[in-house]
Z-matrix of the N, CA and C atoms (Angstrom, degrees):
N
C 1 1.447
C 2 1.531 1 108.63
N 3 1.436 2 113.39 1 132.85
C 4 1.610 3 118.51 2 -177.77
C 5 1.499 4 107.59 3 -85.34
N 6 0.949 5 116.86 4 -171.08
C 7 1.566 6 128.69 5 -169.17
C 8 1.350 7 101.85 6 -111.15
N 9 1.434 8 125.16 7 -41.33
C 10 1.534 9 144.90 8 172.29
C 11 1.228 10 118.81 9 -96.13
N 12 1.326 11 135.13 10 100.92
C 13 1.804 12 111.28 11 162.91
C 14 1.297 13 124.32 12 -144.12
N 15 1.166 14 131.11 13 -162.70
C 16 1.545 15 125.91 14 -141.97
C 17 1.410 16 88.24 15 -80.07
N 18 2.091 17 109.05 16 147.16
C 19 1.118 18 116.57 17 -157.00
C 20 1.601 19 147.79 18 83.50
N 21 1.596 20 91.56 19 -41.34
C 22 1.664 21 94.15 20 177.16
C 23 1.592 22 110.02 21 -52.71
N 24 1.354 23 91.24 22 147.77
C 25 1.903 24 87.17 23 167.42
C 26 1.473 25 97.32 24 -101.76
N 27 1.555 26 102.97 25 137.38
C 28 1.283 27 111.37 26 175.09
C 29 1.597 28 117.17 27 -111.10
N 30 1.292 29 133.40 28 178.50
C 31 1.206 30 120.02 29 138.68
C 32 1.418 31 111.49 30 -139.75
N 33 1.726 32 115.29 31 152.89
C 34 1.486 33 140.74 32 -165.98
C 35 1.709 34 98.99 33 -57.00
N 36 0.962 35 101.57 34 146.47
C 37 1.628 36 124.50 35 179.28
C 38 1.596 37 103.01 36 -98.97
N 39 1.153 38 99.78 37 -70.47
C 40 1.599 39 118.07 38 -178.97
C 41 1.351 40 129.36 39 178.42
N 42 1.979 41 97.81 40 155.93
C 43 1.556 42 115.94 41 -137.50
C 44 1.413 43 101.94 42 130.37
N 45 1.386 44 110.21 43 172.50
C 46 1.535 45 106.32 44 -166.43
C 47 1.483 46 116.52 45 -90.80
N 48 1.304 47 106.25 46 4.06
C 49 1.467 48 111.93 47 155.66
C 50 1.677 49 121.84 48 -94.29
N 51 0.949 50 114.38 49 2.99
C 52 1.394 51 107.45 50 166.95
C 53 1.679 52 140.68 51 -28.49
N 54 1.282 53 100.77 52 123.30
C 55 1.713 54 103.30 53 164.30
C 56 1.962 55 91.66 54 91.01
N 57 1.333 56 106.34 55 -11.37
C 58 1.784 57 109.83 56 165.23
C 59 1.849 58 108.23 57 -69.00
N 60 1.441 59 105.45 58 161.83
C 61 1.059 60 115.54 59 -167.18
C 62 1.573 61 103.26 60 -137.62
N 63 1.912 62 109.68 61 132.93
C 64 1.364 63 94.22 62 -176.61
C 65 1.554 64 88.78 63 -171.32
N 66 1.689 65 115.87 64 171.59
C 67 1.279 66 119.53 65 -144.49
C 68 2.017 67 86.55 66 -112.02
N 69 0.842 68 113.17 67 157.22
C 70 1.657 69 114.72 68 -152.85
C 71 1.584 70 70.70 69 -107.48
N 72 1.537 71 116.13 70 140.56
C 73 1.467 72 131.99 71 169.00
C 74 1.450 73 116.05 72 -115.74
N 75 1.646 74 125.29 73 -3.93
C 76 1.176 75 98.13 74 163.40
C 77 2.029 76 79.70 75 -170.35
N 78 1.507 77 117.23 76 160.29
C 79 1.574 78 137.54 77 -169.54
C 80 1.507 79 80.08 78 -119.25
N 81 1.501 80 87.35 79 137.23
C 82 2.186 81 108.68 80 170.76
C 83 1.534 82 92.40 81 -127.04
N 84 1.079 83 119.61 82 83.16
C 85 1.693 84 107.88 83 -158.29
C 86 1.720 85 96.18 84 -79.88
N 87 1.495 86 100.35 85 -12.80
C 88 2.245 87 88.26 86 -168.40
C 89 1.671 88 83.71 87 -72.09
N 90 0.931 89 155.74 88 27.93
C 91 1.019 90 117.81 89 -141.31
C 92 1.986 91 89.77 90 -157.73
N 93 1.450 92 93.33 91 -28.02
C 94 1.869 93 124.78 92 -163.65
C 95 1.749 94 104.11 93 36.26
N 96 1.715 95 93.83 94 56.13
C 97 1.508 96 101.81 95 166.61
C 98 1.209 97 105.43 96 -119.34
N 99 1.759 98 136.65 97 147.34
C 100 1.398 99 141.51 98 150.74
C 101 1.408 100 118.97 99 -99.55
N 102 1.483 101 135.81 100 165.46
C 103 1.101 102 149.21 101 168.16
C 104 1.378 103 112.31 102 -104.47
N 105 1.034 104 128.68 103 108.53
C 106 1.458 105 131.55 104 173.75
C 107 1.442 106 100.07 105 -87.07
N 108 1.704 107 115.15 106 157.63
C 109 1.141 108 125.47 107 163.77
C 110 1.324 109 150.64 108 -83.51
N 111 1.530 110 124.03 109 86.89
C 112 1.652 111 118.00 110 -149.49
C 113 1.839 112 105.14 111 92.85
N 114 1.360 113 111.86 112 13.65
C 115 1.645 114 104.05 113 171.37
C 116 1.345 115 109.53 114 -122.90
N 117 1.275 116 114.70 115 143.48
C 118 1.616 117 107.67 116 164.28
C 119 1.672 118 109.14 117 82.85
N 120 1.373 119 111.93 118 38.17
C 121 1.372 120 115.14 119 -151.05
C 122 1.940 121 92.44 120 -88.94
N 123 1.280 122 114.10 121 147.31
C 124 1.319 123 102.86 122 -175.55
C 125 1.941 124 97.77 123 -153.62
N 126 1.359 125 120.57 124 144.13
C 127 1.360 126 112.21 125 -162.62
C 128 2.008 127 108.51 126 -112.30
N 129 1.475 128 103.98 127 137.90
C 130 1.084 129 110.63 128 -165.48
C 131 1.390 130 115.22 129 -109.82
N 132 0.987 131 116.98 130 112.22
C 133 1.812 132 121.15 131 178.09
C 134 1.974 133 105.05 132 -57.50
N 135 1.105 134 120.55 133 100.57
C 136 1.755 135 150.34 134 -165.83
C 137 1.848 136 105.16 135 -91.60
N 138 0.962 137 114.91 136 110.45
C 139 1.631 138 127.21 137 175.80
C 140 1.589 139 89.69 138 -86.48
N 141 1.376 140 118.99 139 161.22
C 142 1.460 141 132.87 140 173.08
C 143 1.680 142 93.09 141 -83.85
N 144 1.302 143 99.51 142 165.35
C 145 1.907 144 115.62 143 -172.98
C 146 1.682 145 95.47 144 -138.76
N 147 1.291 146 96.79 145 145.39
C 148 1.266 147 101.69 146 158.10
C 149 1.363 148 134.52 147 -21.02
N 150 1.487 149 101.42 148 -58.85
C 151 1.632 150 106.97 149 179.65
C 152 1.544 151 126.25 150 -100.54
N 153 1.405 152 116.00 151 52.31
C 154 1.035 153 143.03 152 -174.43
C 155 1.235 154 136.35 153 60.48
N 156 1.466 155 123.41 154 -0.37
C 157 0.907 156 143.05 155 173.75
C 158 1.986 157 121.13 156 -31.68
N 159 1.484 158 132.77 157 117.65
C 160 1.112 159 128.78 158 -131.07
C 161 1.690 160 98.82 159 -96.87
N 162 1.282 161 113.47 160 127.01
C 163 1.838 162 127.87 161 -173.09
C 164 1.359 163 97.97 162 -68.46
N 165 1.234 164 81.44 163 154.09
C 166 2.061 165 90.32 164 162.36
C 167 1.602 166 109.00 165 112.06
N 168 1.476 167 126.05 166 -175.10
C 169 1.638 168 106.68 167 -176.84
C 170 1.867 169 104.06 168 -85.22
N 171 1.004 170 101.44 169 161.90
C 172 1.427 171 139.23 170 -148.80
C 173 1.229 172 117.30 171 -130.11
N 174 1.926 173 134.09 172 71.43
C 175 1.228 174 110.27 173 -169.81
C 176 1.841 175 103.44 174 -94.27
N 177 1.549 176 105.29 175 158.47
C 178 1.427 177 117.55 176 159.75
C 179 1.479 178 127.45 177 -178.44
N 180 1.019 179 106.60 178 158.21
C 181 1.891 180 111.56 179 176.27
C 182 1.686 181 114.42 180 -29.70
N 183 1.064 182 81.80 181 125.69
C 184 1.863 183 94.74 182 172.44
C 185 1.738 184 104.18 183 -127.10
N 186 1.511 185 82.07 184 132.45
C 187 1.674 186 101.19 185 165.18
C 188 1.527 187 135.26 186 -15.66
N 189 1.289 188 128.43 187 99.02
C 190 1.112 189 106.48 188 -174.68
C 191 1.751 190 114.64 189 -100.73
N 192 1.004 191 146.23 190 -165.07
C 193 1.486 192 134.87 191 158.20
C 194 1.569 193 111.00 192 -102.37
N 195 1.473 194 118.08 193 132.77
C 196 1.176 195 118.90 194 -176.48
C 197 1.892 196 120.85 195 -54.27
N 198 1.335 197 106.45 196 0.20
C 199 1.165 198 82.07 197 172.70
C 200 1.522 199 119.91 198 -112.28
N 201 1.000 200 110.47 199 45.43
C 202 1.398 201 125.80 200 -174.14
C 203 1.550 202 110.69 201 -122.55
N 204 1.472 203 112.75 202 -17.88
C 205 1.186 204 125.82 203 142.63
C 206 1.706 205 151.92 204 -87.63
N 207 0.991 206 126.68 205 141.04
C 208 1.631 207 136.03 206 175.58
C 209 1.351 208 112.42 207 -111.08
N 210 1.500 209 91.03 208 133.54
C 211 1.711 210 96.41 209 175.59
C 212 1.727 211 123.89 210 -61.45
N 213 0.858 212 143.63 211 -166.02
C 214 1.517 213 132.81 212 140.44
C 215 1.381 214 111.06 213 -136.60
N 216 1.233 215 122.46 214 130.90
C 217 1.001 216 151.29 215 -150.23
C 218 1.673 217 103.38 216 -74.26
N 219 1.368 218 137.21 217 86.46
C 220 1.750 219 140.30 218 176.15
C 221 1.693 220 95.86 219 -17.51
N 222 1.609 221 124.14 220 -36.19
C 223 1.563 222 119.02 221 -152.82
C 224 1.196 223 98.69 222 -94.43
N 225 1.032 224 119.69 223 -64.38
C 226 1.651 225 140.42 224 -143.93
C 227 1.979 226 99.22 225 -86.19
N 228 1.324 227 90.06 226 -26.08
C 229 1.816 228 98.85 227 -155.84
C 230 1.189 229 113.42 228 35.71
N 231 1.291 230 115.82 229 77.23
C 232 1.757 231 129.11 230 -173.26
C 233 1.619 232 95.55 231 -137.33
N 234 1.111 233 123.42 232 167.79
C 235 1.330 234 113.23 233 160.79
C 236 1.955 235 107.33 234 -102.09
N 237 1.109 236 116.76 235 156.95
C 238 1.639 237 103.38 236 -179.07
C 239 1.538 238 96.85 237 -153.45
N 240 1.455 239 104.21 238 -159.76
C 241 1.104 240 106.35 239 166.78
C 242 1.886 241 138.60 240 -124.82
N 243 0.627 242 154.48 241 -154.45
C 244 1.595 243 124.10 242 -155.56
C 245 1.559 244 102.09 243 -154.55
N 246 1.831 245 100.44 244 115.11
C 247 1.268 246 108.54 245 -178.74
C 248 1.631 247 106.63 246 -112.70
N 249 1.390 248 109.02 247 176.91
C 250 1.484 249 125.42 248 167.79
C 251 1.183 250 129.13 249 -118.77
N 252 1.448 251 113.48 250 138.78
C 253 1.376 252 125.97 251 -179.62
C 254 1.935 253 107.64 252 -160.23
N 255 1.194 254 93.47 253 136.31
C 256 1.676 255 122.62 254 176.95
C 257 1.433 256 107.66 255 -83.02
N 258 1.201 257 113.29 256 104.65
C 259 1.774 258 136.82 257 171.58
C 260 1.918 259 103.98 258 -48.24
N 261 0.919 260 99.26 259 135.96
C 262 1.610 261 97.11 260 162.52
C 263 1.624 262 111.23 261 -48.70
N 264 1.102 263 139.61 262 -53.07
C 265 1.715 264 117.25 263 166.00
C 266 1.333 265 119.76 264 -52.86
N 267 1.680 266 125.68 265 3.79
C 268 1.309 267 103.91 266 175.20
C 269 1.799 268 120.74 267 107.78
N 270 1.437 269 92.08 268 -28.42
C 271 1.357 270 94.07 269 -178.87
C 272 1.295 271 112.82 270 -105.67
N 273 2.127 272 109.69 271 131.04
C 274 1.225 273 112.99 272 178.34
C 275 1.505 274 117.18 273 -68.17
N 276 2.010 275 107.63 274 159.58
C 277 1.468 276 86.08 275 -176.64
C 278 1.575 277 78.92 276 -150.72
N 279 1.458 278 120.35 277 148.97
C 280 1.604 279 118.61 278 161.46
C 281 1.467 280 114.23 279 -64.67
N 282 1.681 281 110.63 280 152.17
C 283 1.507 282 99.22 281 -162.35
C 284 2.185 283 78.40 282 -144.21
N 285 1.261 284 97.04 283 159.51
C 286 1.631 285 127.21 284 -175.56
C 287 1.474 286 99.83 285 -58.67
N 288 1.081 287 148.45 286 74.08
C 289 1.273 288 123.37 287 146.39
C 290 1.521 289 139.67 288 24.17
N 291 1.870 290 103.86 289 -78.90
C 292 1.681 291 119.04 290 178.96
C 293 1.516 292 105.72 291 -93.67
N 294 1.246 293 127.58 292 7.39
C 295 1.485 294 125.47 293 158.08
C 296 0.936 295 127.68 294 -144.64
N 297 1.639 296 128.61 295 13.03
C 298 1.450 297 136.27 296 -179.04
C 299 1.459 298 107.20 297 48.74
N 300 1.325 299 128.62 298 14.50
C 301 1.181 300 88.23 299 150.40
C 302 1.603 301 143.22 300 -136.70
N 303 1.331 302 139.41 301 -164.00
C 304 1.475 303 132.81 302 -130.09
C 305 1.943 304 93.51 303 -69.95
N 306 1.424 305 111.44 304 153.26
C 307 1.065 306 115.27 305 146.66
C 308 1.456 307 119.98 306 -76.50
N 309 1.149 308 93.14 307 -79.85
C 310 1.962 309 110.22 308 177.54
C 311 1.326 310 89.79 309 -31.50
């Protein structure tokens, strides 16, 4: 189980998006980078492709490394940091840091 994963809303730690808030769209874990959505936007000069794909610059989300991010907490709406603990049925679940309680 990751600390970050698809969906969480996070918000930026730091970088020039900082203190923004946004829902993570995809985990590169070899890598322990995420993509947030609408953060970190950076523009790419685009050649045409075979399959039509449209030339010219190209902006979009670039990789950030997870530790530049914080979760925020569904309860508290704080951002914190993300611990573990095993429920009496057995199943692990990430839990709030500054209020203990459950993410999942």
């Amino acid at each position: 189980m990751r600390r970050v994963q698809r969906d969480d809303l996070v918000e930026i730690r730091a970088g020039k998006d900082r203190g923004r808030r946004g829902q993570v769209r995809q985990v590169i874990p070899r890598n322990n980078r995420v993509i947030v959505t609408g953060i970190n936007m950076v523009k790419r000069h685009m050649q045409p492709t075979q399959m039509g794909a449209p030339a010219g610059i190209i902006e979009r989300e670039a990789p950030l490394h997870e530790s530049k991010v914080a979760v925020v907490c569904p309860i508290c709406d704080r951002p914190s940091r993300v611990g573990f603990r095993e429920r009496a049925d057995g199943v692990k679940t990430r839990v709030c840091r500054r209020c203990d309680g459950d993410i999942d």
